[in-house]
C-alpha positions in Angstrom: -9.8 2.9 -19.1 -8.5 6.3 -18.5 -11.9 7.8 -17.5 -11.5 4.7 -14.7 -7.9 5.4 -13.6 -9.1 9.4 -13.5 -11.9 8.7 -11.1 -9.8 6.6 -9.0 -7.1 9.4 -9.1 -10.0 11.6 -8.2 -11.2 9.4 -5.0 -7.6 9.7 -3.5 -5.1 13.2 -2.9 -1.8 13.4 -4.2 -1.0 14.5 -0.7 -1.7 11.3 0.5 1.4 10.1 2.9 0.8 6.6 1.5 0.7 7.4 -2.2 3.8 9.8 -1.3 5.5 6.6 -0.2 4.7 4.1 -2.8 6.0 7.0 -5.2 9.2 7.2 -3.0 9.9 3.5 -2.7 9.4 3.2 -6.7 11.6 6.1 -7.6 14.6 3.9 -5.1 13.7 0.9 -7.2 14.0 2.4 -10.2 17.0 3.9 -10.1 18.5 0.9 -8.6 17.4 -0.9 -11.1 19.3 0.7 -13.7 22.6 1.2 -11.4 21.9 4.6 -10.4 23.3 5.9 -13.5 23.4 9.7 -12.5 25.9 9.5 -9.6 29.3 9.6 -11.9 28.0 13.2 -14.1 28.3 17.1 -12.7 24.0 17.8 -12.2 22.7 21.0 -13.3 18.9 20.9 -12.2 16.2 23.6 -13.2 13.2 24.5 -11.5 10.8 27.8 -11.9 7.4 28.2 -13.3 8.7 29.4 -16.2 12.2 29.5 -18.4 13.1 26.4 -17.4 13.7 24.8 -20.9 15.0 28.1 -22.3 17.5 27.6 -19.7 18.3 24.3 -19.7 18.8 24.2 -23.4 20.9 27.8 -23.0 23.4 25.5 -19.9 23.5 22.8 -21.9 24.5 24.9 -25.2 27.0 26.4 -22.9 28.7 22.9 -21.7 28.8 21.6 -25.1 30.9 24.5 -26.6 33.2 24.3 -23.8 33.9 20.9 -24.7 31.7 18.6 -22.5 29.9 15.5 -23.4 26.3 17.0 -21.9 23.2 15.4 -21.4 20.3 16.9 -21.5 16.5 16.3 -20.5 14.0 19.7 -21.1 10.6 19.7 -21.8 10.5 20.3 -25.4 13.6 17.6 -26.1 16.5 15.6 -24.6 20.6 15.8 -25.5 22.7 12.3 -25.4 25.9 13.9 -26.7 25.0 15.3 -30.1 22.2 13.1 -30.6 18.7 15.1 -30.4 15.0 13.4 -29.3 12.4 15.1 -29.6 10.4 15.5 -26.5 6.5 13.2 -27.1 5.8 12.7 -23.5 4.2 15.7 -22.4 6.3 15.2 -19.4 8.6 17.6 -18.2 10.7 15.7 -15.8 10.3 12.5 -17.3 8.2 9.5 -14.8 10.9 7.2 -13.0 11.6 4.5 -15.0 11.7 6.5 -18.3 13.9 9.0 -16.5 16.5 6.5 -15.3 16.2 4.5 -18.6 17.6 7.8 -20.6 20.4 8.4 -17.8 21.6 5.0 -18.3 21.6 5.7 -21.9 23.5 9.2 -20.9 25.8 7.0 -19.0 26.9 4.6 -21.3 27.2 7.3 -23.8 29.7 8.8 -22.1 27.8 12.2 -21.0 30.0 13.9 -18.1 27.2 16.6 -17.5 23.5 16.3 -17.0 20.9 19.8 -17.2 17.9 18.8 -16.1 14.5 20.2 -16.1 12.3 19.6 -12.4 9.3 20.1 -11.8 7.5 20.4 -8.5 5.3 17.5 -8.7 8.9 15.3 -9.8 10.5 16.8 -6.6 7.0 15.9 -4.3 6.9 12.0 -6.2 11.0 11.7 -5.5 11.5 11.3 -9.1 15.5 13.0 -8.5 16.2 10.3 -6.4 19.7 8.6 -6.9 20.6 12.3 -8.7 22.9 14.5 -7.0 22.7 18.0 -8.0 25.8 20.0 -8.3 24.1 23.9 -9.2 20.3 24.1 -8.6 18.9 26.6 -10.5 15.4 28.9 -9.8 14.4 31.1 -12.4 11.0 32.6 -10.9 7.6 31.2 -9.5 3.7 32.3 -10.0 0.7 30.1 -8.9 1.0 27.0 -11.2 -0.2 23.5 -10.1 -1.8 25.4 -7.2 -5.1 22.0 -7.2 -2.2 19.5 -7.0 -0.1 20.7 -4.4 -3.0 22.6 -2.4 -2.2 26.3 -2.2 0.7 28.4 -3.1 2.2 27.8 -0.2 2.6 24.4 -1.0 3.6 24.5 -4.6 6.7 26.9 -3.0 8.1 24.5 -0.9 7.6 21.7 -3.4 10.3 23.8 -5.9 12.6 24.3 -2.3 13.0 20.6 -2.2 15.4 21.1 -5.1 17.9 22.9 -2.7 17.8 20.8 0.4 20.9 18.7 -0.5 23.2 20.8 -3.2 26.8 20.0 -3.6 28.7 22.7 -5.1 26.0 26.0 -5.8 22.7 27.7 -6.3 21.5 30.0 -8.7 18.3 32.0 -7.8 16.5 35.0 -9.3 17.4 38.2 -7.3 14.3 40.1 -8.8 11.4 37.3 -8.0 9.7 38.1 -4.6 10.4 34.3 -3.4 14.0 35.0 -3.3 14.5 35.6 0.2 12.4 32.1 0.7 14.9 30.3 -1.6 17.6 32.3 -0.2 17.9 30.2 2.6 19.1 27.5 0.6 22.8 26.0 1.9 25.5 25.4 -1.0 29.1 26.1 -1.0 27.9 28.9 -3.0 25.1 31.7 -4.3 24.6 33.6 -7.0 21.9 35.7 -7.7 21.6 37.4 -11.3 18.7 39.7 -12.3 18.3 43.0 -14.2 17.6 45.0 -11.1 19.5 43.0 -8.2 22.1 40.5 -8.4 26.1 39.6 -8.3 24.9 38.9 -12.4 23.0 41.1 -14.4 22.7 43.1 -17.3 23.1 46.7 -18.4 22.1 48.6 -21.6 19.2 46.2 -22.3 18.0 46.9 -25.7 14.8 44.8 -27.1 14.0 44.1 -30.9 11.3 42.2 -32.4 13.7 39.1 -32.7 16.8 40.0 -30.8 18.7 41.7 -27.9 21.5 43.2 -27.2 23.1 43.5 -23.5 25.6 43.5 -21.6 26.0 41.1 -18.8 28.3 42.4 -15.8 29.8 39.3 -13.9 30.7 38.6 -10.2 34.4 39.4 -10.6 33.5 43.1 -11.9 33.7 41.8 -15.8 31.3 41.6 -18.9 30.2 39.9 -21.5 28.8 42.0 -24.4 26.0 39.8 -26.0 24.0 40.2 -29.2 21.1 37.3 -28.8 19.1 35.8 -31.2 16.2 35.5 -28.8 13.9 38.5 -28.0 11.8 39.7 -24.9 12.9 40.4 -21.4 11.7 37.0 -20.5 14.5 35.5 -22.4 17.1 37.9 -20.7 16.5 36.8 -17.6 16.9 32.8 -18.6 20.4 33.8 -20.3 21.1 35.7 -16.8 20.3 32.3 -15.2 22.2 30.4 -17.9 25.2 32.2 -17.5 25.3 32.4 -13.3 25.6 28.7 -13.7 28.2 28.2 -16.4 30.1 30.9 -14.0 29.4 28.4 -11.1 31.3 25.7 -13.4 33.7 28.2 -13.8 33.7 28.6 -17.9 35.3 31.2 -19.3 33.2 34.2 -20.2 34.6 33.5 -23.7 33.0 30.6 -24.6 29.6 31.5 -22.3 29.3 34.8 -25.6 30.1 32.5 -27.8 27.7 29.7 -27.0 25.2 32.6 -26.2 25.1 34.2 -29.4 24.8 30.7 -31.6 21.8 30.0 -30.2 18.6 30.6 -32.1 15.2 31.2 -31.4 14.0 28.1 -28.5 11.4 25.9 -30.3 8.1 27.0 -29.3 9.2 29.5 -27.3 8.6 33.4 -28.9 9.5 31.4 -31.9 8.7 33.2 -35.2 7.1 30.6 -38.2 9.0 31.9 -41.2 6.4 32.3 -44.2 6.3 34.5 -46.5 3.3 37.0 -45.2 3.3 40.8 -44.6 2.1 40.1 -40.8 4.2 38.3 -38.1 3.3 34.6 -36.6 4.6 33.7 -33.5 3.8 30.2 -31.6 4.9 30.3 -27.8 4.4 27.2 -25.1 2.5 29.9 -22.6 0.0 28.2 -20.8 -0.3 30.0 -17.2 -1.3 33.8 -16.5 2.7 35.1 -15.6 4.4 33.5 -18.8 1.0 35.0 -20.7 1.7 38.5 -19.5 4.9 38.4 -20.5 4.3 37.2 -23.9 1.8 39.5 -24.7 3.3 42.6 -22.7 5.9 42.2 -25.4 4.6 41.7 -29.0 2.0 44.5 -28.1 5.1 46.8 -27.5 6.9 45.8 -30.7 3.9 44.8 -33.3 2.8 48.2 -35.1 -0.8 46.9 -36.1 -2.7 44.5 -34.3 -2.1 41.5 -32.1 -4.4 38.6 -32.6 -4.0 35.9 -30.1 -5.2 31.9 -30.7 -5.6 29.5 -27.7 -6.8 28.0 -25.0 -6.3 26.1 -21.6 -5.1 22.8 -20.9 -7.8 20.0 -19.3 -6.6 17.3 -17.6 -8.2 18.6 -14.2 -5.1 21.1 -13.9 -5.4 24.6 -12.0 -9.2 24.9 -13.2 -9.4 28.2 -11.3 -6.5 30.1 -13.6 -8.9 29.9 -17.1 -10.9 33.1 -16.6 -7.7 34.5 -15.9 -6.0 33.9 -19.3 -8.7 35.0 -20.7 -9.0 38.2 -19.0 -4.8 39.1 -20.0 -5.6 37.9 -23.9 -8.4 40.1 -23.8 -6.9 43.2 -22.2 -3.7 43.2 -24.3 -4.7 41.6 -27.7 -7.2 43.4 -30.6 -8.6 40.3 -32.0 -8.9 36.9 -29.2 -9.7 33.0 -30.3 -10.4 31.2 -27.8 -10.2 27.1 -29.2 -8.7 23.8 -28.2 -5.4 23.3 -26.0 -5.2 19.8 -24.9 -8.6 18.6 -23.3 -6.9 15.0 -22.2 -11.0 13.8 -21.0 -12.6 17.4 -19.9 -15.4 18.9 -22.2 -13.6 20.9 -24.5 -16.4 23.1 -24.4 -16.8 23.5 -20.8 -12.4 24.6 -20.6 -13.1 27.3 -24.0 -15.9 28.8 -22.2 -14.0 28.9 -18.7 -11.5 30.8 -20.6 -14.3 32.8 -22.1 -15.7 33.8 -19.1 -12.6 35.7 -18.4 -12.4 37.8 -21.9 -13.6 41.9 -21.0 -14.6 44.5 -23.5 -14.9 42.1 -26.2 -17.8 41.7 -28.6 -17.9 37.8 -29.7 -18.2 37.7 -33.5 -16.9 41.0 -33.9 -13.4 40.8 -31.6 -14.0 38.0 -29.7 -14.3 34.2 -31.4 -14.8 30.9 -30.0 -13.6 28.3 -32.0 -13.4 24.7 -30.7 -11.4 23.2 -33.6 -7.9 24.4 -33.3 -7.0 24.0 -36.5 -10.0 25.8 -37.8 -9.0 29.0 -35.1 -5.7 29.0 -36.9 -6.9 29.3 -39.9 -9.2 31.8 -39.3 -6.9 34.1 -37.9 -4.5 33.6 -40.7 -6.9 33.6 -43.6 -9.6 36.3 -42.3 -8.0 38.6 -39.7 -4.3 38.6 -40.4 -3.3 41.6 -42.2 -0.2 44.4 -43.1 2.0 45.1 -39.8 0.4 42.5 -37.8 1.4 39.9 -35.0 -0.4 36.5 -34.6 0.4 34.9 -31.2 -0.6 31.1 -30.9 -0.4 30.1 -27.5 -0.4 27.2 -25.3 1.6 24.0 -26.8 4.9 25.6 -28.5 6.5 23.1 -30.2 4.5 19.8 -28.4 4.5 17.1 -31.3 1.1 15.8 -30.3 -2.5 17.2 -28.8 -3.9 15.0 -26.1 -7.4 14.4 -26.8 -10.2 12.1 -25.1 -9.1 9.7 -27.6 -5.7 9.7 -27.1 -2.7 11.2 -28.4 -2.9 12.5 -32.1 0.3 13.9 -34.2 0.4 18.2 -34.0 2.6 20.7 -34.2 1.3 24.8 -34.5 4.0 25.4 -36.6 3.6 22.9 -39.4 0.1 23.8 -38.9 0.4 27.3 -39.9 2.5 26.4 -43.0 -0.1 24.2 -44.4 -2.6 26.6 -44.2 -0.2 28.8 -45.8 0.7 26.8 -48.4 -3.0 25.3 -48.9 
């Protein structure tokens, strides 16, 4: 059934004005249907390739400490109050009926904030209808989704849809080259953080393997020292985002450190396994060339033996063309590289490990270079063969995701318990 509804999705473009409408006119019903249970709560939305759950989950922290029934809805799991789901539909921004089903459930639960995660293809299908957003929020943007929407272009004003209608402020990136694009937003008010432009933004930024310290200077000439549980500059610039927010809700900077410094590593993202082993393992959600940059960029400045990385690309027919690529930034910044399984939905797995093969330089397979289909097999042999004294394993791709989506369906996964059961076995 699913190789039928593909080819049928294949025959026809998600551009296509009629499929555009039918997704319109559903999102209207559906939101209809269950009373249009957004439009009483204060909506923080979140867009950006990347950071977008680290700072939803960061807002949403925030609001809670300040006292504020919050909902929440992120890609790796959803808030009602203090009650926490964990995220199983591969979906970031949740399809229509799902989506209004858990705001109804927000609703009657008394939630007077909602953070929500947005994705472009969400704002294309109309999925926000019926929710208004108080303080849109753009953390940054690199070619993602580029065979969906049809160029970069495309995909870029997909994410500016977000700031067409926003009711009390927007947050945006200083230091991303889209800003000025973004820029032209119109809300009651702006602010722009960043570490090298913005009204926010951070001084004395000092990195660990598992923490920073900054300070983060405010729009009234104030600070916030910080110590954060959450490492990489990656991570600054989503509590920079985080924080312009809460200052557009006008928290105090008191509870904002406070709420700051509680958090703990984001599951799945730079999040370290604890086991006991002499070498570092580190499972991240990075599944696009930017975030993989990043990720690497920093555990090869703060790993003093080797970085081994483990992973792959995601089938499902999405951005094809930005495989070799991943390959080519594993192989450049990492010692050892597996290439194995990510989540091949109906693709030949084979076909999406050797794309991202292709791109792997100066590598010798069997000596540096593996590929190993079976992902828990890849794990395994980077743990139980390569891993040694001093050094970092990075396994990339799903973070925390509690399932893999095979041509077979959905079966139960999660890296980390993974890596503890080869550790323990």
């Amino acid at each position: 059934m699913n190789k039928i509804l593909n080819f049928i999705r294949s025959l026809i473009s998600p551009r296509n004005p009629l499929l555009l409408l039918y997704h319109s006119l559903l999102a209207v019903f559906s939101s209809v249907c269950y009373g249009i249970p957004a439009s009483g709560m204060t909506v923080i939305a979140v867009t950006g390739t990347s950071g977008k759950t680290t700072t939803a989950v960061l807002i949403a922290e925030i609001l809670k400490k300040a006292g504020k029934k919050t909902g929440l809805l992120s890609g790796s799991h959803f808030l009602i109050g203090d009650t926490k789901i964990v995220n199983e539909t591969k979906l970031t921004t949740l399809s229509r009926f799902m989506l209004n089903a858990m705001l109804r459930n927000m609703a009657r639960a008394g939630c007077e904030y909602l953070v929500i995660e947005v994705t472009s293809q969400a704002l294309v299908q109309s999925r926000m209808w019926g929710i208004p957003v108080d303080v849109a929020v753009f953390t940054n943007l690199s070619p993602e989704h580029v065979e969906y929407h049809g160029g970069i272009e495309e995909y870029r004003a997909a994410k500016f849809l977000l700031f067409k209608k926003v009711r009390r402020a927007v947050v945006l990136n200083g230091d991303d080259e889209n800003y000025d694009f973004f820029n032209r937003a119109l809300a009651p008010r702006k602010l722009c953080f960043g570490l090298k432009e913005g009204n926010i933004h951070a001084s004395d930024v000092r990195f660990f393997a598992d923490k920073t310290s900054c300070s983060i200077i405010l729009p009234d000439g104030g600070s916030i020292d910080v110590n954060l549980r959450l490492p990489s500059e990656s991570n600054v610039y989503n509590v920079l985002a985080a924080c312009a927010a809460a200052t557009a809700l006008e928290i105090k900077k008191e509870i904002i450190k406070s709420a700051l410094e509680l958090v703990a590593s984001m599951p799945g993202r730079y999040e370290v396994v604890d086991c006991d082993v002499p070498f570092t393992i580190v499972v991240d959600y990075a599944h696009h060339p930017a975030s993989l940059e990043k990720l690497f960029d920093f555990y090869r400045s703060v790993t003093r033996g080797r970085l081994i990385a483990v992973g792959g690309a995601p089938g499902g027919g999405r951005d094809r063309s930005k495989r070799p690529t991943m390959g080519e930034i594993v192989g450049r910044l990492c010692h050892y590289v597996i290439i194995t399984d990510d989540d091949p939905y109906d693709e030949d797995r084979f076909e999406i490990i050797n794309a991202v093969a292709a791109g792997v330089k100066n590598k010798v397979e069997g000596e540096s270079f593996w590929k190993i289909p079976d992902r828990r097999e890849a794990i395994t042999f980077a743990l139980k063969k390569l891993a040694r004294e001093g050094d970092t394993v990075v396994i990339f791709g799903k973070g925390n995701e509690p399932v893999q989506v095979t041509s077979k369906g959905k079966i139960p996964w999660d890296d980390r318990e993974v890596v503890r059961e080869i550790l323990e076995n």
